[in-house]
Every structure is written in structure tokens, then in C-alpha cells.
N, C-alpha and C positions, 0 to 999 in steps of 0.2 A: 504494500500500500504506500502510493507515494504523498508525502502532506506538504504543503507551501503556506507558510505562514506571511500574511499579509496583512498589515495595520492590526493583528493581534485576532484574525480571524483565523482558523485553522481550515483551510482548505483540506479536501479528501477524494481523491479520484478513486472509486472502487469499481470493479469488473463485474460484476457480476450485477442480479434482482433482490441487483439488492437491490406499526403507525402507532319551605322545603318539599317542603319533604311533608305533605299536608297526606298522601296517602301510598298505598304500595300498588303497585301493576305488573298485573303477572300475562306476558301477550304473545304467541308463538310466532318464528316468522323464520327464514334463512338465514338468517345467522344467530351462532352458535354465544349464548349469553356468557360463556366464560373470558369472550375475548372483546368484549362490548361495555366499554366505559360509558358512553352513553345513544340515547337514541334522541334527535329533533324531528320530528314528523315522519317522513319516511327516511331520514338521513339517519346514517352510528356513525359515532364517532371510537374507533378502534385503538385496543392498550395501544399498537403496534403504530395507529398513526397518529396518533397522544405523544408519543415516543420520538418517532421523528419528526414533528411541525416542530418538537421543543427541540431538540436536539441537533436537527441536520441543516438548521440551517440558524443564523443568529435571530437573537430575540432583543426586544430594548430594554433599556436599561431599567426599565420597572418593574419587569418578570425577569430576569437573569439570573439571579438567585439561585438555588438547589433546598428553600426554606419551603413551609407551608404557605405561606401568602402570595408567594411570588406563585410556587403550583397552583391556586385558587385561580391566580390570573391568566394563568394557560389556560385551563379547562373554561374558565368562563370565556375567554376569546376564540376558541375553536369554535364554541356554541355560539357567541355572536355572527361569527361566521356565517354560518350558516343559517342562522333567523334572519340576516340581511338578504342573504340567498334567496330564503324561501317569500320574505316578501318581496320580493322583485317580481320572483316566477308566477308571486298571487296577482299581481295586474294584469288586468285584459289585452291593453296596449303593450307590453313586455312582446318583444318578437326575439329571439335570437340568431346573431349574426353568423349567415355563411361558414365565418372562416372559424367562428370558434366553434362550430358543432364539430366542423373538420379536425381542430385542435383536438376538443376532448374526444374525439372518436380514434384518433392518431394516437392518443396517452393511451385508451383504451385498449386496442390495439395491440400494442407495447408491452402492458402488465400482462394481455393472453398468453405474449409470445415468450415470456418469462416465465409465465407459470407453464407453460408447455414446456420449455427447457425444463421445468424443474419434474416434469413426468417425465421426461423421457431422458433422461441424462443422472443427477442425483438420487432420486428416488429410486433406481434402477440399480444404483449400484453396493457390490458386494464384495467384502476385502476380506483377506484370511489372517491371521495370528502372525503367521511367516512370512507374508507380503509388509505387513506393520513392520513387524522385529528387524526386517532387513533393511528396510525405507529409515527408520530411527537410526540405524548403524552407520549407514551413509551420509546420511543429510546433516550430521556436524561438519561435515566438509565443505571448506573454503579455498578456492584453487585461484592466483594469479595467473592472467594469463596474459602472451603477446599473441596478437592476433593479425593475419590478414586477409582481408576482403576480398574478392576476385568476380569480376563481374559476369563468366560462363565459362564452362568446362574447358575449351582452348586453352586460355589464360591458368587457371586453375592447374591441370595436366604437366603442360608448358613448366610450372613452379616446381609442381612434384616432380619433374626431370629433373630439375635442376639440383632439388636438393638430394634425390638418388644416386645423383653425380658425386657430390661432397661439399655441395653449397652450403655453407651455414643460414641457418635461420635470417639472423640478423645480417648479412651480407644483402638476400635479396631485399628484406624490409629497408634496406639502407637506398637500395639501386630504387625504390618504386617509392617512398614517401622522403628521401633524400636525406636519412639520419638515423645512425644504430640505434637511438634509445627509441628502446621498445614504449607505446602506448601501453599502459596494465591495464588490464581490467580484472576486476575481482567478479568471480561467477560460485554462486552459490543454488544447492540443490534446490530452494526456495526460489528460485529465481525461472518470472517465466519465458525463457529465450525459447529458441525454437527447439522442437524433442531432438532432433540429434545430436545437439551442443550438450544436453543432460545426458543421453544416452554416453555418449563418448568419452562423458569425464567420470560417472556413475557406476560405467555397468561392468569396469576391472579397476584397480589400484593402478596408479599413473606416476611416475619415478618424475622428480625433477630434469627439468629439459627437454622431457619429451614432445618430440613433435606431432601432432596427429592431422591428421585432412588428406585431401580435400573432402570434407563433406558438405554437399550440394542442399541449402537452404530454403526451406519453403517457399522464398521468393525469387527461388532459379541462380541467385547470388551464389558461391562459395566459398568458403573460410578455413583457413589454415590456422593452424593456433601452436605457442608452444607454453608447454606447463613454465613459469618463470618462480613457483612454488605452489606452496599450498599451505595449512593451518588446520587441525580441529580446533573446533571451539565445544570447551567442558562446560558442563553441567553441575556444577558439586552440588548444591542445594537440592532437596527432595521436592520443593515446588517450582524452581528452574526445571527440572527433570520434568514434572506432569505438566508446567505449562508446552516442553518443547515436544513432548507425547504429543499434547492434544492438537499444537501444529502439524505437526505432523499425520497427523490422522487428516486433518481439516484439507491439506494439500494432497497427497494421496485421495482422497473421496473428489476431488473439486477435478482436477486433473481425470479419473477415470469418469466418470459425469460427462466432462468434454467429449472425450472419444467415444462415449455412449451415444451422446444427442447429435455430433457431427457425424456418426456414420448414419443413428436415423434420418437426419437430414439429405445425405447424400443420397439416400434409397429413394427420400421423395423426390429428387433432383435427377434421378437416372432418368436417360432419353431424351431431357427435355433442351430445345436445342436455344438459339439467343444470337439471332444475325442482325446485325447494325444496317442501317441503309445510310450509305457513307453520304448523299444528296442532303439530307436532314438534318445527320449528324453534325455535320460540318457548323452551320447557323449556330446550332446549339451550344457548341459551343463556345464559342463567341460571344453568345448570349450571356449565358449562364455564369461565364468565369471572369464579367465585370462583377455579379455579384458574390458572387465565394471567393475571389482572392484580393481578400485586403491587404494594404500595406502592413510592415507588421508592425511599425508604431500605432497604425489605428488598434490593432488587437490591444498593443500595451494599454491605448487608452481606454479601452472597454472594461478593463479588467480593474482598472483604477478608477472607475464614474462607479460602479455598481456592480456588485456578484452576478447581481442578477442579469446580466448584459451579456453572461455566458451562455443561456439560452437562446437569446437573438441570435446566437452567431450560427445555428442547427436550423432556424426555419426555413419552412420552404421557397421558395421564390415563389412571385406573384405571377398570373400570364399576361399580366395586363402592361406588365414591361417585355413583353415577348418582343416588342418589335415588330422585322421584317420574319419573324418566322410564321407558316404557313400551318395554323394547328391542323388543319384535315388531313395533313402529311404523313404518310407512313414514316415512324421514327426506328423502330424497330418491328423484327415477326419472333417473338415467342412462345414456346409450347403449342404450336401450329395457328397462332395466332398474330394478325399483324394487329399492333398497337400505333395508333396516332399521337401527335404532338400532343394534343388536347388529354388523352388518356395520360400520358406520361405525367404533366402536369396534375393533375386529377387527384393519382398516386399520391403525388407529392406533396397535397392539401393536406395527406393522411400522415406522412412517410418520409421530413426531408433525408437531405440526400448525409451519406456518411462516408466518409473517405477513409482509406485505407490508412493513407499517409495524412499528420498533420502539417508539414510542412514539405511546400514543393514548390519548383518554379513555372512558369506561367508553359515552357514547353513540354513540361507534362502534363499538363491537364486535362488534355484529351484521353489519355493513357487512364490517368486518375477516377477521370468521369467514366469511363465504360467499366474498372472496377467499381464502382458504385453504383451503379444502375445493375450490374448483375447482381449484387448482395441487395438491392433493392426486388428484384426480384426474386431470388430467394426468401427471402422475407417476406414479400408478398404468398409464394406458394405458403410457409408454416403460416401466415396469420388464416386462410381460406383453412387448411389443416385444423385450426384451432377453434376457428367458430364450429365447423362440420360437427365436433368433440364438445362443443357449447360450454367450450374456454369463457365466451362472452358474455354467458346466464353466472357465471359463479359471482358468490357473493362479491369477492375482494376483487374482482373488474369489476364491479359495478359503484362498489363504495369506493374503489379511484378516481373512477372518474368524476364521479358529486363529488371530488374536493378538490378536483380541479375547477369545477363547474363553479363551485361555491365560492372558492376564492374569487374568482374573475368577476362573481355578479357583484360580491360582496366590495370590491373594490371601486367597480362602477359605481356604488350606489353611493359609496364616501366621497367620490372624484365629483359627482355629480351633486351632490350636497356644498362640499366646498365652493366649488365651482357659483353654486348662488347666492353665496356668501363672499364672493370677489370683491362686493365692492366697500365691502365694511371689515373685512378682515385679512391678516396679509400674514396670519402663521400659518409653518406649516401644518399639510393634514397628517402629521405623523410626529409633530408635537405634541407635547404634553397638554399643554391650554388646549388646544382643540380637540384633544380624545376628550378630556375630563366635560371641557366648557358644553362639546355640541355632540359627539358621540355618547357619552355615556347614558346621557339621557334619554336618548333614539335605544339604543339596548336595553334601558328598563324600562319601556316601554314594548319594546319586543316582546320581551320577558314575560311581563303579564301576556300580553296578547294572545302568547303561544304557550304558554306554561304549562295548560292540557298534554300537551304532545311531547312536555320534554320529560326527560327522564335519567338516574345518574346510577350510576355502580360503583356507590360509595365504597363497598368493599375492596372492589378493585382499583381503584383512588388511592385508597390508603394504602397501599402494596407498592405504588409505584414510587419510584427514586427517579427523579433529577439531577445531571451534572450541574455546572453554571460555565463551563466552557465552550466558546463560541464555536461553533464548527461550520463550516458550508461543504454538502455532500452532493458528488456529480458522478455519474458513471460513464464509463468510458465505450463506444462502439456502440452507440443507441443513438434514435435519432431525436431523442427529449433527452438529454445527458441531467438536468437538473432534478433531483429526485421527491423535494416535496417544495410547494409552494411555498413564499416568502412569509414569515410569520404576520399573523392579523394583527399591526395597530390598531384596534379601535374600539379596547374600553381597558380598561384600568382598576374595574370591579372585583373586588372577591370575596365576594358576598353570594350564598348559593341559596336565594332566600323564591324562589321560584321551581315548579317540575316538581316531579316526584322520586322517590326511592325504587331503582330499580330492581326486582328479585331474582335471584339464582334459582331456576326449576330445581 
């Protein structure tokens, strides 16, 4: 897990899918009450996403805390939430926009195709006592290495002659980047490079100096490497030991999971073919790679205006900047189907685009884009796979998406309140005077309004622990990389003097 600490935010890139009491209500429905802090009308509010609205991403500085008052104030802002949500949704005139049905149905989407990996890849998998005890014995190791690069087999080959001759290592490293001191790099069995580089250092004991390659890289690249040493790293401690256990298990399972759900994958991907029509392609990209390749001080500065600006930088492109390109166009024909401009785009309300590479120059891009229009494709066959399987009826895609839904409306209705208040008031809507002054008031009156329909699992309230360290959580290789919406400014309340006690059947 890599972390970047910014202005005392803790950034967290992770891989994987990776939330009174006047009377008691006892009420059946699909979801399961041990996991249900609370319910607002037909909305819950989940331990799990309780957990990360506080957690995964910063909160202000009046819930930050790890206290009970500051916890009061989470739970009654999630619930505000969504009472602002649900009155929006209650007016007549309430229409919802195009692009965010497409938004939430794209999030929606996404949690399927996660919880599909998680059936077809984790859930599936099964380890033995002697695959553990072996993986433990190995994975203290720490290997320095000098390495070289080699762009295709010729080159590659070409090196391995030279050094079967009597070339030293560092000789050719010296003749191709112009300087014997070797680059190190330290590679460790945790570490996810591609499987041959672990196979190669893993699967025998490796003497200093050893040269090993070429092994040819998932990306047609290959690498030459020489061991420059190596290191275990001990354990002494009885709870250093069961923590580096239960990594170890954790990567072993995450690792086999992969190879489970990438060969399912591949089975659904057998036959089906993916021919570009080079007449269409061409515009497009042109088109397209004014907007994905920013300068990269623009990136700098995105990331310095606001967290949340790392989500802009994944949405789709609009068509209405298309230009001169021709949507009735065949862009491509796949799975015996030819697909139009217009389709493509379509997709992409659902689906932006994800690149392989984060950094590249403007004459790859074409190269870049046809990798990502086929993993968009791929993608596309498991999400059809996933609804088939009614991925899109379970509870926890459904309660995703209302809290994506919920934020957005709930945002609008504060934007839009401020906004009538322009000409008498000039603080922010994300201060304090203006949650306390004009907010809090609109929520207890929610409160009452709604208080029939709301409901709390006090139980499960009192069970939960909060940090107070800021964190902002993103994953990586999705095309919504931000994982929960930016926490609700807009009450300050913790007071639970509303709704009912919810019951454990």
C-alpha cells in the first residue's frame, strides 16, 4: 500500500473493493439487521459505510475526534444526508439529470463488478498448511537487485550472448545507460511486480551475483537482473510473528483470487474478436487526447485545489465536444458486432476510460487508447455477466448507489440554498456560521418531518471505534478510483432526540 502525505492528509491508493427513541420497530426487508446502523425511509445506513464516510476520507474539524460527540456528529450527518436527499426526491418538479443517472448507474456498475471478482476469485479460493508454511519461509526475503530493461527478444538474446561470452554484468549496463553503478532496487516477496520476477527470485535460493534472464514481461518488455545481495528480515516478537503470519496468508489468498477470477475472465473473453476501423479511429483520437492528456503541472495543481479533483480527472468525456467526428460511424466491430461513435461514447457515460499507463507521451496515445477501450470492453462483457447473476438486485449495489445519489442531491440542495442567500451572506457553505446559522435548522426540521421512518442500532453505535486521522482512500484501475463520497458538512448536531430504536430479530 503506497501512502503520500499531503498538508497532513494521508492519502491511500489500494487495489483492490475495497461503510428518541419514543418507540421500538421490528420491520423485515433485504438487509440483514446485524450490519444496519440505521435505516431513513427506504435508505440504511451501513456499520461498513458508517466506517468509511468517517474514515476514508477527511472530516472537519468538529467531528474529527475519535470521542463520543464528535461520533454523534457523524451519525447524525450521514442521516442528514440523506433526509436532504429524500426531500428533494419528495418534489414533483425534482427531475434528475442525464448525466448523473449515468454517474450513479456507472458507480453501480463498478461495486457489481467487484463483488463479482469477489465470487469468482477470493471466495473460491483454497490454501493448504504446506503452501502457508512454505510462502512464511520465503517471504522474509529481501533481494537487491541491478537490473536491465530490454525492449524485445532480439535485444534481450543479443545481451544473453554477450554475457555467455564473458561479458560482465556491469560492462554491458555501462555500454547501454553509460555508467557501472548499478540502479538497486530492492524486491521483496510482498511486492506486486510481475509473476516471473517473484517466481525467479522465490522458487530456489539465489547466491550473490547471480545473474538471471532474460525473462520476457507481461508487457513483451525483458529484464535481466543480477542479485547485488539480499537480507532476511526477523521476527523475534511473538506478535511481529502472527502479524507477519496473517500477511502472509492475506497475500497468498489475494494473489490466488487473481488467477482464479483472471482465468474466469479469460473463458468469458474466449472467441470474442475487437477490430478497430483505422477511418474513425484516427479523429478519435485527436479528439479524445486534448482531453486526457494534461500538462502535468495542471495534474500538480489539481491535487493541490482539492482531493476531490482526483475524481474529475476519470470522467468521461462529453460528445458534445466531439467535434468533427461522425457518431453514426463504425468505430469498432466487436463480439460480431459493429459498435458506432455514438455507442462508444454511450459506454463511457457509464464507464470512463482507464489506462494502463499513468504516464505517457502524446505518441502513445493511440497505442494507450486501444489498451483501454479493450479492458473497457472486457468490462463491459463481466458487468452484462453480473447483472445476468442479479449482481445489480443485491442489497450492497443498491445501498451504493443511494449514497452516491444522496450525496449529490444532498449537496445540490445546500448549493442551492446558499446560492439564495448570495446577497446577504458571503460565508462559506462549509463554515461553521453557516452549518450552525442556516443548516442546522433545515435538519431539525427534517428530523421531525421524517422521524417516523428513521431508525438507529444503538447497539451497534456503541460497538463502533473511530480513529481521528485524516485519510483520503482511492483505488487504483477502476474507473471511479475515489471510494466514498466527501464527508456531509451540514449540521453540527448530536443530539439523537428524533426516530426510533432499532431491534435485533
Amino acid at each position: 500500500m503506497d501512502k503520500l502525505n499531503i498538508n497532513g492528509i494521508v492519502f491511500v491508493i489500494v487495489s483492490s473493493f475495497l461503510f428518541l427513541i419514543s418507540c421500538e420497530r421490528k420491520e423485515p426487508d433485504r438487509y440483514p439487521d446485524s450490519v444496519v446502523l440505521a435505516r431513513v425511509g427506504d435508505r440504511v445506513i451501513t456499520k461498513s459505510e458508517f466506517v468509511r464516510r468517517a474514515e476514508y476520507t477527511p472530516r472537519p474539524a468538529y467531528c474529527r475526534g475519535d470521542n463520543n460527540i464528535h461520533k454523534k456528529i457523524v451519525l447524525n450527518s450521514l442521516i442528514a444526508e440523506k433526509l436532504l436527499a429524500l426531500d428533494v426526491l419528495s418534489k414533483p418538479q425534482y427531475k434528475a439529470p442525464a448525466k448523473l443517472e449515468d454517474y450513479i448507474q456507472g458507480r453501480r456498475e463498478q461495486a457489481m463488478r467487484q463483488s463479482y471478482r469477489y465470487e469468482y476469485g477470493m471466495k473460491r479460493v483454497e490454501t493448504s498448511d504446506e503452501e502457508l508454511k512454505y510462502s512464511f519461509k520465503i517471504a522474509s526475503r529481501e533481494y537487491k537487485l541491478g537490473f536491465i530493461t530490454l525492449p524485445d527478444s532480439h535485444y534481450a538474446y543479443a545481451t544473453k550472448q554477450f554475457l555467455d561470452d564473458g561479458a560482465s554484468f556491469e560492462s554491458i549496463y555501462s555500454r547501454i545507460f553509460g555508467t557501472q553503478e548499478l540502479e538497486i532496487k530492492k524486491v521483496s516477496w510482498f511486492d506486486d511486480d510481475d509473476p516471473k520476477i517473484r517466481e525467479a527470485l522465490y522458487s530456489q535460493s539465489l547466491k550473490k551475483d547471480t545473474v538471471v534472464g532474460p525473462l520476457e514481461l507481461s508487457d513483451g518488455k525483458f529484464l535481466i537482473f543480477k542479485v547485488v545481495g539480499w537480507q532476511d528480515n526477523l521476527h523475534l516478537s511473538e506478535s511481529a510473528k502472527g502479524t507477519f503470519w496473517d500477511d502472509v496468508i492475506s497475500k497468498v489468498k489475494q494473489r490466488k483470487a487473481n488467477l482464479l477470477y483472471n482465468e474466469h475472465v479469460a473463458n468469458l473473453m474466449r472467441g470474442k474478436s475487437f477490430l478497430l476501423e483505422e477511418a474513425a479511429f484516427r479523429p478519435l483520437v485527436e479528439n479524445l487526447s486534448e482531453q486526457y492528456l494534461m500538462k502535468e503541472s495542471e495534474k500538480g495543481s489539481m491535487l493541490n485545489e482539492t482531493i476531490w479533483e482526483l475524481e474529475k480527472q476519470h470522467l468521461s468525456p462529453d460528445n458534445s465536444d466531439a467535434g468533427a467526428l461522425h457518431m453514426d460511424q463504425v468505430l469498432f466491430r466487436f463480439d460480431g458486432k459493429d459498435w458506432l461513435i455514438k455507442d462508444f461514447y454511450d459506454l463511457l457515460s457509464r464507464h470512463p476510460l482507464v489506462f494502463r499507463k499513468k504516464r505517457f507521451e502524446m505518441s502513445e496515445f493511440a497505442e494507450q487508447l486501444k489498451f483501454s477501450i479493450a479492458d473497457l470492453l472486457k468490462d463491459y462483457i463481466v458487468t452484462g455477466e453480473a447483472y445476468k447473476e442479479g449482481f445489480g438486485d443485491r442489497k450492497e449495489t443498491i445501498s451504493y448507489g443511494q449514497m452516491w445519489q444522496d450525496q449529490y442531491l444532498s449537496g445540490i440542495y445546500k448549493e442551492l440554498f446558499n446560492y439564495s442567500l448570495a446577497d446577504s451572506i458571503t460565508q462559506s457553505p462549509n463554515s461553521i456560521y453557516f452549518i450552525e446559522a442556516y443548516m442546522n435548522p433545515i435538519i431539525d426540521s427534517l428530523q421531525v418531518k421524517y422521524s417516523d421512518v428513521i431508525s438507529i442500532n444503538f447497539d451497534l453505535y456503541d460497538d463502533i471505534k473511530l480513529t481521528h486521522i485524516d485519510m483520503f482512500v482511492a483505488e487504483e484501475n477502476v474507473p471511479y478510483p475515489v471510494v466514498v463520497p466527501p464527508f456531509p458538512q451540514i449540521t453540527t448536531d448530536h443530539v439523537f432526540d428524533y426516530g426510533s430504536k432499532l431491534v435485533l430479530k
